[in-house]
C-alpha positions in Angstrom: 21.2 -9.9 -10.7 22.5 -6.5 -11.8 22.2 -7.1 -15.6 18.4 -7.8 -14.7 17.9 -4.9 -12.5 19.2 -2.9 -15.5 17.2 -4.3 -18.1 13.9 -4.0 -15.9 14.6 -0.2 -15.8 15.6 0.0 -19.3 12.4 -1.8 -20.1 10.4 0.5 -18.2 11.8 3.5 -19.4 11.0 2.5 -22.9 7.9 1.9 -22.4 7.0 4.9 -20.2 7.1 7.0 -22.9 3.9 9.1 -24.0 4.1 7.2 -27.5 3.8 3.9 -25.9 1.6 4.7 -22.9 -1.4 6.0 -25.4 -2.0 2.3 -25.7 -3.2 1.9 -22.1 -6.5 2.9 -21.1 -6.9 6.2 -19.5 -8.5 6.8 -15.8 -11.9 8.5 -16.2 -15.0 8.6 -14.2 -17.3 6.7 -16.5 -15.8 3.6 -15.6 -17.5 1.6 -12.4 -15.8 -0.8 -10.2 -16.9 -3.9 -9.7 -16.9 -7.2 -7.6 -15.2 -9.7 -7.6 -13.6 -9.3 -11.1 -12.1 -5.5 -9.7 -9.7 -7.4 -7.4 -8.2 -9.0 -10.2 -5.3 -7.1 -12.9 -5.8 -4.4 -15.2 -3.8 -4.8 -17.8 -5.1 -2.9 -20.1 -4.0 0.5 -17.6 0.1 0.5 -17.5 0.4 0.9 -13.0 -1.5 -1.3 -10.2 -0.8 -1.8 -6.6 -2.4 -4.1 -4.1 -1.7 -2.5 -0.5 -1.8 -4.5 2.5 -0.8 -3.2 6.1 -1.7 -4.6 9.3 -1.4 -4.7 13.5 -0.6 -7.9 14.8 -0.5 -9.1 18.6 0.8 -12.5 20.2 0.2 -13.2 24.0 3.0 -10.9 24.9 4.0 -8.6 22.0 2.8 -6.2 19.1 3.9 -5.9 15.0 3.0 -4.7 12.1 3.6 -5.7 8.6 3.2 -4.5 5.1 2.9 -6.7 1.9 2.6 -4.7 -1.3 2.5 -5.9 -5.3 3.3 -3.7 -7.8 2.4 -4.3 -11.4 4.3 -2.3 -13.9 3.1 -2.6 -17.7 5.4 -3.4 -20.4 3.4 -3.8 -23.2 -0.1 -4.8 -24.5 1.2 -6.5 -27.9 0.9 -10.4 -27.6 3.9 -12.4 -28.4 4.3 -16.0 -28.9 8.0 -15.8 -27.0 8.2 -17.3 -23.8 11.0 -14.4 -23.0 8.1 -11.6 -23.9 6.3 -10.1 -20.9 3.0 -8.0 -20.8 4.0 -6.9 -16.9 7.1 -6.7 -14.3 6.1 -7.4 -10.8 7.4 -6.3 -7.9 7.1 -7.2 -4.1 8.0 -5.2 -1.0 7.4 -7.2 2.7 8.1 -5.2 5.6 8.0 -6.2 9.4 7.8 -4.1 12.1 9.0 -5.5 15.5 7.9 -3.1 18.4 9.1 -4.5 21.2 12.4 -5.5 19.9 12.2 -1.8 17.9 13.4 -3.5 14.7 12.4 -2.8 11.3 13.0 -5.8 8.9 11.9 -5.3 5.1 13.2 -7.4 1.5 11.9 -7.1 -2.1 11.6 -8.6 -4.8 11.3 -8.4 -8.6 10.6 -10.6 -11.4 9.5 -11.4 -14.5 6.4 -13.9 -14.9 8.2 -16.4 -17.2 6.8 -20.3 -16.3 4.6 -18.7 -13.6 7.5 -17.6 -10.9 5.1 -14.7 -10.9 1.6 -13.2 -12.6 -1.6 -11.5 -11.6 -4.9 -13.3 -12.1 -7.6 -10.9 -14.1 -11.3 -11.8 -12.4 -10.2 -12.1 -8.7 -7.3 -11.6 -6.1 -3.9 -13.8 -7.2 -1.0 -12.2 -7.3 1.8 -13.7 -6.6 6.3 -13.8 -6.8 7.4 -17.3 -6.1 6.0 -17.8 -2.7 5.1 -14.6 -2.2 1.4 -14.5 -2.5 -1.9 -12.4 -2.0 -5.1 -14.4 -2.5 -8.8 -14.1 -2.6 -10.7 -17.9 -2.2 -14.4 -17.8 -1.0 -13.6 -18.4 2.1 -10.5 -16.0 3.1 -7.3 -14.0 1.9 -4.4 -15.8 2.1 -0.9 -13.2 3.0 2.2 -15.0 2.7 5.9 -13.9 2.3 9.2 -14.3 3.5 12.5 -12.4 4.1 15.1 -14.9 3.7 18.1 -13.0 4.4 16.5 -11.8 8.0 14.6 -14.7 8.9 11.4 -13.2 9.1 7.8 -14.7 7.5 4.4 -14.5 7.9 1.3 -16.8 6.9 -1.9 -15.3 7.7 -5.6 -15.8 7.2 -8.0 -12.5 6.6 -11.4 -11.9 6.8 -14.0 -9.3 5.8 -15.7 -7.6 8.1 -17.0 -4.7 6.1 -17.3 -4.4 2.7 -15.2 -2.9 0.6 -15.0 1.0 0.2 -14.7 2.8 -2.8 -13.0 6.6 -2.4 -12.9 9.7 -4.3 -16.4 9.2 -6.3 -17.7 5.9 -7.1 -13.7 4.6 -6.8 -12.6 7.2 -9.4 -9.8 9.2 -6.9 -8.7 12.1 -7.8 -5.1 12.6 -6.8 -4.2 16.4 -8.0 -5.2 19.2 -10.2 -3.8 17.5 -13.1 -6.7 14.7 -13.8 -4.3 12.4 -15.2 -3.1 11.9 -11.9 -6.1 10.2 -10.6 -6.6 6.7 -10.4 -9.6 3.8 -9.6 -9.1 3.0 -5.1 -11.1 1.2 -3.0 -9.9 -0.2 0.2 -11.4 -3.1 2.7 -10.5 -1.2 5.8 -11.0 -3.4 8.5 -9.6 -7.3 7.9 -9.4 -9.7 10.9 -6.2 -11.4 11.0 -5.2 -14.4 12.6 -2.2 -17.1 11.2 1.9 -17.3 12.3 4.7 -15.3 12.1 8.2 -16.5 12.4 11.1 -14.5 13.4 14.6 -15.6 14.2 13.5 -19.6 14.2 10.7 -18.6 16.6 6.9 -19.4 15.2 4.4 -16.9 16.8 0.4 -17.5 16.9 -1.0 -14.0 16.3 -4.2 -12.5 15.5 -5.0 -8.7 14.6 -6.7 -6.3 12.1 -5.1 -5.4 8.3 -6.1 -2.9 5.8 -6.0 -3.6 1.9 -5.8 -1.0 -1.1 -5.9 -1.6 -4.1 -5.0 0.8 -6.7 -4.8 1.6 -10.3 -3.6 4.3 -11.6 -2.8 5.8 -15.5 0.5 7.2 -15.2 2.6 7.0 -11.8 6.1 9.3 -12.2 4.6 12.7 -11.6 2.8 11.9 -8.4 5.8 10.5 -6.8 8.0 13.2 -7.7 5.6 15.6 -5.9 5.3 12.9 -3.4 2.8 12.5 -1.1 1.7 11.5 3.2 -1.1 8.8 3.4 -2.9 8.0 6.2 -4.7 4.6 7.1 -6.5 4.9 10.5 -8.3 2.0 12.6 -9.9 3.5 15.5 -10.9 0.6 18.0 -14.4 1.6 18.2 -14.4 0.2 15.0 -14.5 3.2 12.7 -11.7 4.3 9.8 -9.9 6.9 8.2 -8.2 7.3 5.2 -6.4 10.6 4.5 -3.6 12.0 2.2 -1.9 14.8 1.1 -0.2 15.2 -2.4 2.3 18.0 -2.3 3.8 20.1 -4.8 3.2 23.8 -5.6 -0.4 23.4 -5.3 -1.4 20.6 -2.1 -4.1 18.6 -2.9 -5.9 16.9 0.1 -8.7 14.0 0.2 -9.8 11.3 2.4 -12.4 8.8 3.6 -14.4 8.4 6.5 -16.1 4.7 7.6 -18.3 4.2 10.2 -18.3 1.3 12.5 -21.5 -0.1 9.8 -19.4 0.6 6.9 -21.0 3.8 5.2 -18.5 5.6 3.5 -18.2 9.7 3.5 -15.7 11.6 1.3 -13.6 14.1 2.9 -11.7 17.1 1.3 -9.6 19.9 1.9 -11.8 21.8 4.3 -13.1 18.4 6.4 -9.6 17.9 7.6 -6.3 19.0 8.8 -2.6 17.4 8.8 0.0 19.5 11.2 3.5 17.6 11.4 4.5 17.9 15.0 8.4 16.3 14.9 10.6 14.9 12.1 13.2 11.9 12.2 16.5 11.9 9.9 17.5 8.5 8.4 21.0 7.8 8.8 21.1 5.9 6.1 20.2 8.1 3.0 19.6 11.7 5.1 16.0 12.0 4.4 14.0 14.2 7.0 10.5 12.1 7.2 7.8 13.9 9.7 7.8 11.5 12.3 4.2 12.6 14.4 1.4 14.4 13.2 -1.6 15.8 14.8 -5.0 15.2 12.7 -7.9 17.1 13.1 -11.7 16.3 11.4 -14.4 18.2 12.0 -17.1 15.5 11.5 -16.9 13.7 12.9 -15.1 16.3 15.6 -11.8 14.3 16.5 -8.3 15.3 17.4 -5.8 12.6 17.0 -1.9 12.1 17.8 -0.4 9.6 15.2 3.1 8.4 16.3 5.2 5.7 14.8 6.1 2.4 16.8 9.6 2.7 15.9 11.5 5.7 14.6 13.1 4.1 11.5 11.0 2.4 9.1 12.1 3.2 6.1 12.5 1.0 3.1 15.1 1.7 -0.1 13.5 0.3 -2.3 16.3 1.0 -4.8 16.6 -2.3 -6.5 13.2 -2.2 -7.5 11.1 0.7 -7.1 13.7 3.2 -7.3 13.3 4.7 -4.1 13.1 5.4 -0.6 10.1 5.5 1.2 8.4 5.1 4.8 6.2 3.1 5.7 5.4 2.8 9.3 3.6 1.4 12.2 1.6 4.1 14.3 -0.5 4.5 17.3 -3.4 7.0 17.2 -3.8 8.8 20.5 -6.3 11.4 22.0 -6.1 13.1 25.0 -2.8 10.9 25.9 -5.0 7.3 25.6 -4.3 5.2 23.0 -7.7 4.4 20.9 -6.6 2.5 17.6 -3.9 2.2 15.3 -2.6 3.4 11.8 -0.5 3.1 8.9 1.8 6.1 7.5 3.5 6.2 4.3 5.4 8.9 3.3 7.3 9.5 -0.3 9.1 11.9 -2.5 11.0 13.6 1.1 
């Protein structure tokens, strides 16, 4: 295992450089997104994510859970060798457990030789052994498992808006630097229903999930400014997306939805971030923010976002290369709680 974690970063370090990344396509605004074959890969740009987060409920308790696929390109050239890959995937599952106050994550990594693992181009299917994402006609099918805590999930999603394209048109511009941005859109509002097991006990649950999906030209230099990202489900049935890419220069955007679905961009001026606390992670001594009060001013709302459980943070070191939180939330105002969120902060 630690020979292939080597020669995955070895292969990705070769092939991040600027002479073999001018083979991908670059991010530009000309370029439209579009349904369904957008939910597929992109292989012909080097980074791609597909982001799924969600709030889950059985009769008696409340958890959240985050599936996430990277795709990492290697190299456009075709080869006849069964050994030569266009892509490295990689998989991070997390599970929050609020009642218990346990954080549970795992990930994975792998190679798509003899279809242990691959990305579909024209629709949603992607997928590391039985970890799988998928788009049929009728639903999206989340599945994963973390063997060495006993923790899995098997759930059904639904649209109940469509799908919302940020930045302009889905071309999302991330920083000053324009090679920083990348094509988003987001379904912000999935219903959720399926099983989750944890510790030999099977759980019916139903909830609401968010999914992003993301690609993006070059990824290095945005997470070594590093960035907080917001993703907001108020229970009056409207959404937020907000973040904030810091560095020298801060660079802010976001999205509003109403409860119809109607998108409106937001930027620097719509919004504010304060961090109100921070939380140290025993474990590697990063200082994350660990609340935040959010102000917009339209619509006019003033929201407290704090994390179910303190730590949830994720090394990611055997695959990503880093460490990373990615939590849980309740949004608040005025002391009542009126929806939930997802946080993710990197680069602390």
């Amino acid at each position: 295992m630690y020979r292939f974690l080597v020669l995955i970063q070895f292969l990705i370090f070769i092939f991040s450089s600027p002479l073999c990344s001018e083979e991908y396509l670059k991010v530009i605004p000309a370029r439209k997104i579009n349904f369904p074959e957008s939910h597929g890969a992109h292989k012909d740009f080097k980074n791609e994510w597909w982001y799924l987060t969600g709030h889950l409920r059985s009769e008696e308790e409340t958890f959240g859970f985050q599936l996430t696929f990277f795709r990492i390109g290697v190299t456009k050239h075709k080869s006849k060798s069964p050994f030569r890959t266009d892509s490295i995937y990689i998989a991070h599952f997390a599970f929050t457990d609020d009642y218990g106050k346990k954080f549970y994550y795992d990930q994975v990594i792998s190679r798509p030789i003899a279809g242990e693992s691959g990305a579909e181009k024209d629709k949603l299917n992607v997928w590391i052994k039985d970890w799988i994402l998928k788009m049929s006609p009728k639903e999206i099918i989340a599945k994963a498992k973390n063997e060495k805590d006993n923790i899995s999930i098997n759930l059904q999603l639904n649209n109940t808006k469509p799908a919302v394209l940020h930045g302009k048109n889905g071309y999302s511009i991330k920083y000053k630097n324009p090679l920083m941005a990348s094509y988003y859109y987001s379904f912000s509002r999935l219903s959720v229903e399926g099983h989750i097991k944890i510790k030999n006990k099977t759980k019916k649950v139903i909830g609401n999930a968010w999914l992003d999906h993301e690609v993006l030209q070059q990824h290095k230099e945005l997470r070594e400014l590093g960035w907080d990202w917001f993703a907001i489900q108020l229970d009056d049935n409207r959404e937020i997306m907000l973040f904030e890419v810091r560095g020298a220069d801060k660079f802010y955007s976001g999205t509003f939805i109403d409860e119809y679905g109607k998108a409106k961009p937001l930027k620097k001026e719509n919004f504010k971030i304060e961090k109100l606390t921070s939380w140290e992670s025993k474990k590697t001594g990063i200082s994350y923010p660990s609340s935040w009060k959010i102000m917009l001013k339209e619509p006019n709302l003033e929201l407290i976002v704090k994390p179910t459980v303190e730590n949830q943070e994720l090394s990611s070191t055997d695959s990503t290369g880093i460490h990373y939180f990615e939590g849980r939330s309740i949004v608040y105002q005025k002391n009542k709680q009126i929806g939930n969120a997802y946080v993710e902060l990197v680069g602390y």
